[in-house]
C-alpha positions in Angstrom: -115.4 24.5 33.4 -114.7 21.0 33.7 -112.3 18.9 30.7 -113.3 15.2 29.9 -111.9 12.6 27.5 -113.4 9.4 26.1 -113.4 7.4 23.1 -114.7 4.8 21.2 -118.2 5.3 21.1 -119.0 3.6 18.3 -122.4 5.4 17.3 -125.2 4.1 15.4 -122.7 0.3 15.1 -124.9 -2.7 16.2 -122.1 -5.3 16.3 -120.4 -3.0 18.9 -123.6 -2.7 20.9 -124.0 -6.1 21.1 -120.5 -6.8 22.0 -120.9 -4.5 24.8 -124.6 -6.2 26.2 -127.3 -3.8 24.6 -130.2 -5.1 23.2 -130.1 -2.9 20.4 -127.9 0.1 18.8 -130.6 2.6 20.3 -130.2 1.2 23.6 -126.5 1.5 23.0 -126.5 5.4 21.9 -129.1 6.1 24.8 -126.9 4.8 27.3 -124.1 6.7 26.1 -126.1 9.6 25.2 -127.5 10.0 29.2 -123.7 9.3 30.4 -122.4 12.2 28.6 -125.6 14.2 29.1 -125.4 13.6 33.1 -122.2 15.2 33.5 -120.9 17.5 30.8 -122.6 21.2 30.9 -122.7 23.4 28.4 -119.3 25.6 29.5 -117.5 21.8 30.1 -114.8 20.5 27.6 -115.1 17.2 26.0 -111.9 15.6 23.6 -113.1 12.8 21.9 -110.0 10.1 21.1 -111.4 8.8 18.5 -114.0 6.2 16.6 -116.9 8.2 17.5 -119.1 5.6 14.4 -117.4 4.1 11.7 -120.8 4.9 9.7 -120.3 8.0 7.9 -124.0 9.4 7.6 -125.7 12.3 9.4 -127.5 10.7 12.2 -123.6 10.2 14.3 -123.0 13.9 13.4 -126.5 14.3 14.7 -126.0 12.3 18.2 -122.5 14.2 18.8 -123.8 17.9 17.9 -127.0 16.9 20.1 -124.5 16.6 23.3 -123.8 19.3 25.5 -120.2 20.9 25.9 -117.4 22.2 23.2 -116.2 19.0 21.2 -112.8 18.2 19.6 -112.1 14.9 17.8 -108.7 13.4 18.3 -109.7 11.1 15.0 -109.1 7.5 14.9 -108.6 4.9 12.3 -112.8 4.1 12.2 -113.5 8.2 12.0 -113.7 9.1 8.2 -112.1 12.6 8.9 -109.0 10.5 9.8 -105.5 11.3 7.9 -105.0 7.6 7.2 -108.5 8.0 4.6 -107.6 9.7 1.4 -111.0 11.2 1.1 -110.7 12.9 4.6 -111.2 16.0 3.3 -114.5 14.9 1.7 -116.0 14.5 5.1 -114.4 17.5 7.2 -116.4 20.4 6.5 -119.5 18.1 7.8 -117.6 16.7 10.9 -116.5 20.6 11.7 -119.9 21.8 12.2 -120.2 19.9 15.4 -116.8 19.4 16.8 -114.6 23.1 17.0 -111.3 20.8 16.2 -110.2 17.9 14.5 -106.6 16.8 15.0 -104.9 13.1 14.6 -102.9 13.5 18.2 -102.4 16.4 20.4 -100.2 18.0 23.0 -102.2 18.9 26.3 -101.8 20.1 29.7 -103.8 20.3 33.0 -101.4 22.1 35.8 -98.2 22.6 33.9 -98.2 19.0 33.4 -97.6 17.9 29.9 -99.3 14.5 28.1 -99.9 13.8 24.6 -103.8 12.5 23.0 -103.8 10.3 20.6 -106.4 7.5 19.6 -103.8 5.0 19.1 -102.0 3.9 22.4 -98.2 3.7 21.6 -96.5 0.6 19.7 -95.8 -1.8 22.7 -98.7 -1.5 23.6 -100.3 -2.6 20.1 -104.2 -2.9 20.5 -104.1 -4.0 23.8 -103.3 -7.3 25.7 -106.7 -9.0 24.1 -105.7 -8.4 20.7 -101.6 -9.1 20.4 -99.9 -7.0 17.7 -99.8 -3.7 16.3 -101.9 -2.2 13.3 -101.9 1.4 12.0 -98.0 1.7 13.4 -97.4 4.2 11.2 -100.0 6.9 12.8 -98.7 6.0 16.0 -96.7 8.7 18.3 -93.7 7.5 19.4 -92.7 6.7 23.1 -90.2 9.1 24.6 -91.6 9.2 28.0 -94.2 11.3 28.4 -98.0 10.2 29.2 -100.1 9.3 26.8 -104.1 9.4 27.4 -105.5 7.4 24.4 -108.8 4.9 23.4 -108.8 2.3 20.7 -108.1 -1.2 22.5 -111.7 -1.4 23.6 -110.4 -3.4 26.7 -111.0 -2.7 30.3 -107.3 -1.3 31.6 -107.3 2.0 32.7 -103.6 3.2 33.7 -101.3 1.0 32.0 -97.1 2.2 31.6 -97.2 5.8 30.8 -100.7 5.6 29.4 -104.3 5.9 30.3 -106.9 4.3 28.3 -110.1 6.6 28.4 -112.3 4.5 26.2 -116.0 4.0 27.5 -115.3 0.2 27.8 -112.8 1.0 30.4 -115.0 3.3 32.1 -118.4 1.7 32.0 -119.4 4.7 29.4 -118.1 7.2 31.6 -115.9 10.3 30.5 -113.0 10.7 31.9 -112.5 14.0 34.1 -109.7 16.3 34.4 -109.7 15.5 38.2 -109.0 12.1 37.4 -106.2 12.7 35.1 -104.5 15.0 37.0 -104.7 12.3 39.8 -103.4 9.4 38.0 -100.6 12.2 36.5 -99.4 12.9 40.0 -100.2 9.7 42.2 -98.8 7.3 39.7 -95.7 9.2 38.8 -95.9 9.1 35.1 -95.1 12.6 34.5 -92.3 12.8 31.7 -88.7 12.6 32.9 -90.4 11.5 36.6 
């Protein structure tokens, strides 16, 4: 069994897909589709950090229940199922027949070594260096120290502070393994209290 983390795929949303160089939504989901596809198996772990579509209808459900692998949603401020919607419980017996759990952050570990998920990166960060500021403070963990993977910025840093962006425009669409966590945990010393 392998873990992975990613975010910020953006299903079935042309304006993302052409942001990010496709031709068309379809060519977008396909692309994503074939990179989770390639690598995930059916015994592997995936945590989604959030914004899977901001469209609400049955075909994102579809792509996401369609992928192999067990599925929990860290939700993020586009996911419906997101605390921050008042009619989040409208949409969560739908989004729980394809993903086992839905959380707004989490605690995790991988070798007795602690870090938090959340879709938000934390405050000083804001949404990243390409868009100054922070929204959505209030759904924000706060910072005491210990790492942080998260998505949301949709820019290209990886390993940032105490943080690690796993969002697909980081990572060229690709999901982020454990191997790769634990690697940046222990070679770039941001282990809490480190």
């Amino acid at each position: 069994m392998t873990i992975f983390y990613t975010s910020d795929q953006h299903i079935k949303q042309s304006n993302v897909a052409k942001r990010r160089g496709f031709g068309s939504v379809e060519e977008h989901d396909d692309h994503l589709a074939h990179q989770w596809d390639s690598v995930v198996g059916e015994d592997d772990v995936v945590f989604l950090l959030g914004d899977v579509s901001a469209k609400k209808g049955p075909s994102v459900l579809e792509w996401v229940a369609q992928r192999t692998g067990t599925k929990h949603l860290i939700s993020g401020n586009h996911d419906p199922v997101h605390p921050m919607h008042n009619t989040a419980v409208v949409h969560m017996t739908d989004w729980l027949e394809v993903f086992d759990t839905i959380q707004p952050f989490a605690l995790h570990s991988l070798d007795g070594i602690e870090f938090l998920l959340s879709h938000f990166p934390y405050e000083a960060w804001g949404d990243g260096p390409a868009r100054p500021g922070s929204r959505y403070n209030q759904y924000r963990l706060p910072d005491h120290g210990m790492p942080l993977l998260h998505g949301h910025t949709h820019g290209k840093e990886t390993g940032h502070s105490s943080m690690l962006h796993v969002g697909v425009d980081a990572w060229a669409g690709h999901l982020v393994s454990q191997h790769t966590v634990l690697e940046w945990l222990t070679t770039n010393d941001v282990q809490a209290g480190a």
